[in-house]
N, C-alpha and C positions, 0 to 999 in steps of 0.2 A: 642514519647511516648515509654516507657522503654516495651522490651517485661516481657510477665507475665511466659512462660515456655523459657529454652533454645533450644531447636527442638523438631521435631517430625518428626517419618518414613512415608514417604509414601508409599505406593508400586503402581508402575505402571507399569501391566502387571508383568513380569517376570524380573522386575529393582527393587528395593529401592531407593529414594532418600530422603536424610537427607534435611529437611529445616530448619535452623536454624531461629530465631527471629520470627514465624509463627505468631504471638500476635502486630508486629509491623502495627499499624496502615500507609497505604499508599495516602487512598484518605479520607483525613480532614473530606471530604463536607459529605461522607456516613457512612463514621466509618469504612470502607473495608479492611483488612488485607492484610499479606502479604498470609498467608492461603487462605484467600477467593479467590485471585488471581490464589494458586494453583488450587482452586476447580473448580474455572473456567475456567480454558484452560482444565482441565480433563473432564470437561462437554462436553466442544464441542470440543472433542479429536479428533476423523478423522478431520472433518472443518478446525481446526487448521493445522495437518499435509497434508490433501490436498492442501491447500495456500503455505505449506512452502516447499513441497516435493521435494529433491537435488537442492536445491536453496542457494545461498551464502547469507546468513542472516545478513544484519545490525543489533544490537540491541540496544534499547533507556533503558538505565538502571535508576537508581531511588534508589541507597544503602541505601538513606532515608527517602525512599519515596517522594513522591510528593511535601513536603517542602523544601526538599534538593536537591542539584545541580543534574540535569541530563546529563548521560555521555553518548554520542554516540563511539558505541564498535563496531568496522570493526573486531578486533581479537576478536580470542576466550578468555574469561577469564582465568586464571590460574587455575590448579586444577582441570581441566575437567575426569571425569571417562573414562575408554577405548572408552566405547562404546557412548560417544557423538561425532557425524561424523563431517568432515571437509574438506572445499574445498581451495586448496591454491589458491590467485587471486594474479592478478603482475597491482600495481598503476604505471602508466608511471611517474606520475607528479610526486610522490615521490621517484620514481627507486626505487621501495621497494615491498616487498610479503607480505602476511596476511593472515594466515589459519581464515577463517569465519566459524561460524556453517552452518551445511546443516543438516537441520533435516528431520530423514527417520520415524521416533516414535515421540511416544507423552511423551515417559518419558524425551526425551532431551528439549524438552520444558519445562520441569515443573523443568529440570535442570538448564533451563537459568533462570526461576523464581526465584528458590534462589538463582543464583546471583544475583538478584533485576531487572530483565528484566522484565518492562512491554509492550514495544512496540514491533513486530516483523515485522522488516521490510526487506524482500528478493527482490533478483536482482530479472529481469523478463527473465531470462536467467536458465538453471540447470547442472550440475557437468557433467554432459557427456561433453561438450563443452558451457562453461559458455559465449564467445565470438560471439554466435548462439541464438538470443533472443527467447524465443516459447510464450510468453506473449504479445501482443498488450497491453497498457492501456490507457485509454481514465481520462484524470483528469477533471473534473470540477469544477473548483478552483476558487470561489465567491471573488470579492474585498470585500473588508471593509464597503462598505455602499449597498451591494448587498443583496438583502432579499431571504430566501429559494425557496420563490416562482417563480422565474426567475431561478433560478437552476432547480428546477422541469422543467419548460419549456424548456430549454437546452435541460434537457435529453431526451425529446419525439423529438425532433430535430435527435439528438445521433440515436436514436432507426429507426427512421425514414429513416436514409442514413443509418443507417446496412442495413435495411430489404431490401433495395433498391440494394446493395451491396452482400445480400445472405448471410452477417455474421452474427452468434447469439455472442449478447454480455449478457455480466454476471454482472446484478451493485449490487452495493453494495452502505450503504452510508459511507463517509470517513470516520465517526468518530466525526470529529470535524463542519465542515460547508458546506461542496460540497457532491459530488456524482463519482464514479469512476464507470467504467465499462470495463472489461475486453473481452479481445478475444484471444482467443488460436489459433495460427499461426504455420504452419510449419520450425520446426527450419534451415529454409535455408539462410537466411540472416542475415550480423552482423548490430550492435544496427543504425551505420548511414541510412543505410536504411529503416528501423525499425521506426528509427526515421523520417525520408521522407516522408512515406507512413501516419504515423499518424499528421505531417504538413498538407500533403494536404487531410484529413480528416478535421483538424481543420479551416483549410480554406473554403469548402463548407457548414462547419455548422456557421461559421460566413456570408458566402453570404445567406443561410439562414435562420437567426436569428440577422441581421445585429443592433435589436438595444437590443439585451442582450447580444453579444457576443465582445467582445474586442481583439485582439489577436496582441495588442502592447505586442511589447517586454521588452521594457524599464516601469519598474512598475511607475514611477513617471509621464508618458505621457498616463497610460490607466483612462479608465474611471473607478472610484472607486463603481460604482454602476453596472460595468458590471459582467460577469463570463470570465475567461482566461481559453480557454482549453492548459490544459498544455500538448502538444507534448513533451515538451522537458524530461519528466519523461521515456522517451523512451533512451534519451541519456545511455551511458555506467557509469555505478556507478551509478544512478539515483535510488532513493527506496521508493517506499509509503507503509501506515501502510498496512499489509495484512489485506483478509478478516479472521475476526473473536481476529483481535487482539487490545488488548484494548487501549485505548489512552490514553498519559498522561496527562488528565483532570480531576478538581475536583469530577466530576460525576460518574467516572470511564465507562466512554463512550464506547461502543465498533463499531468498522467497520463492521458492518453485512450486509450480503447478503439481498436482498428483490428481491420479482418479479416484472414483470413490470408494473403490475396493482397496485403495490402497491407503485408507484412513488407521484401521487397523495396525498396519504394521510399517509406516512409514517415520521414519526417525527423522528431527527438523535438522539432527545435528549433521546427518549422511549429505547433508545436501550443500555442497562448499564450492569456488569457481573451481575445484579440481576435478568435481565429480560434476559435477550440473551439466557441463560440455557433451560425457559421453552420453549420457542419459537424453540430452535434446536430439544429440546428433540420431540417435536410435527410435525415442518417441514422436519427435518435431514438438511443435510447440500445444500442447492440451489445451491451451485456451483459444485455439485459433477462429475455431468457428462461434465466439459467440456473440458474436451480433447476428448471428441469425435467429437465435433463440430469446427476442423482444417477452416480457412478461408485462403484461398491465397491470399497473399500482391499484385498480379499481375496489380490489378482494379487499387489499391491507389497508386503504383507506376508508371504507367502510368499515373495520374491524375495530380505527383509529377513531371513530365517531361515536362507533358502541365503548368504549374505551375511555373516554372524555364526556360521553354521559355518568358515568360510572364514578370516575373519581375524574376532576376537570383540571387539578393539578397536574400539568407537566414534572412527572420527578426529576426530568433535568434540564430544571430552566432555574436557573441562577439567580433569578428573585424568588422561586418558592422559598418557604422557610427551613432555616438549614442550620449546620453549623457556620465554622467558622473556616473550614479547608474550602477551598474551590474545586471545581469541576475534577476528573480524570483527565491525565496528562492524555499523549497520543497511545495508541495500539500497541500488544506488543510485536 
């Protein structure tokens, strides 16, 4: 759809940004703009920049909206004002660098908006030492023929070995079908152990939950009706949608935080920028306080030892022996 004005100023805080095409329609299914999208990361402005805070930002763009091809952007777009921040990161497999956003404000966000970013996806790492993860994440990533209500089940699973473990996790639902749940770690180890500790996490919630939990590697041999907690979202470059950032779905979906009474009866699809706004404005942001609630990897690393005396095969390390599919794509 042709826009109806050529821009309009925003101001955020003590910035302006020009949006241009603000009239262009992005999500079909609600009539949602490219505006409404800015008014929505403005609504739940801290939210947003606590999820993203000195974190190297993948972002899922959309120049034409949701009809039009989406381009996952590791660099910064061209044309960035001074004051949108940047973390250089160095890819081995490409021998190559890439200044990423790292957003410290809410106006660099409503900056990546008009360049058509609707997704914001950050490392679980931040610019002091990006190669230092401080995010655990827990993915609970539904098969194809898996219904939410075995998700829900999962995660009281999830909740059950933190509280056992002394960790507070932080969910949220992804946006699109699962459930994520985060935990803020001390950033003293890099992402392979990171990743260890959240394997043999995923391992005791598959012993038990043995028959909604799947945790084959190879997606062509798991059961399509189970949930796969994805450890490997812990891996280095690895990124899910943040909380509070919207998915690109007809719906205009967004990742939002809930509590944990509210696993039960919380619907992913209730949560869209139409609704998410009044819900923040009333709850404020649920994940706000969790960096005060640090959890030591010590437990799940030991657990990761007993683990790999056991069976020393990593199930998903990509030279075990396998078929012929590769790895699971990202989260849902």
């Amino acid at each position: 759809m042709a826009s109806k004005s050529p821009s309009v100023e925003v101001e955020v805080d003590d910035r302006v940004v020009r949006v241009s095409n603000p009239d262009r329609v992005y999500f079909p299914e609600t009539g949602a703009t490219k505006l409404d999208l800015v008014e929505y990361y403005l609504a739940v402005g801290d939210g947003i920049v606590n999820a993203l805070r000195e974190r190297p930002c993948m972002l899922h763009r959309f120049p034409k909206g949701l009809a039009g091809d989406k381009v996952h952007q590791k660099r910064l777009p061209a044309g960035a004002p001074p004051w949108v921040e940047t973390v250089e990161l160095f890819f081995p497999r490409w021998s190559r660098t890439a200044d990423e956003l790292c957003v410290t404000e809410v106006a660099q966000v409503v900056w990546a908006v008009q360049m058509s970013t609707v997704e914001f996806h950050p490392w679980n790492s931040r610019r002091a030492d990006t190669e230092k993860p401080d995010e655990w994440r827990i993915d609970l990533d539904p098969g194809p023929d898996c219904d939410y209500a075995r998700v829900r089940r999962v995660a009281h699973v999830v909740r059950e070995v933190l509280d056992e473990l002394g960790a507070v996790g932080f969910p949220k639902t992804s946006g699109s079908k699962g459930i994520h749940v985060y935990v803020r770690v001390p950033a003293r180890h890099g992402f392979k152990d990171v990743r260890r500790a959240a394997l043999a996490f995923a391992r005791e919630v598959e012993r038990r939950a043995p028959d909604d939990v799947d945790l084959t590697w190879w997606r062509k041999d798991r059961d399509p009706s189970a949930v796969f907690v994805d450890y490997n979202q812990n891996a280095r470059d690895h990124t899910i949608a943040a909380a509070y950032s919207v998915r690109g779905l007809p719906d205009a979906r967004v990742s939002t935080p809930i509590r944990w009474d509210e696993v039960d009866d919380a619907d992913p699809r209730d949560f869209t920028i139409a609704t998410v706004p009044a819900r923040y404005a009333e709850l404020g942001d649920l994940h706000a306080d969790i960096d005060d609630h640090p959890f030591d990897l010590a437990p799940l690393l030991a657990w990761a030892e007993r683990d790999e005396r056991d069976d020393p095969r990593d199930p998903g390390d990509p030279d075990a022996p396998a078929g012929e599919e590769g790895p699971p794509g990202p989260g849902a």
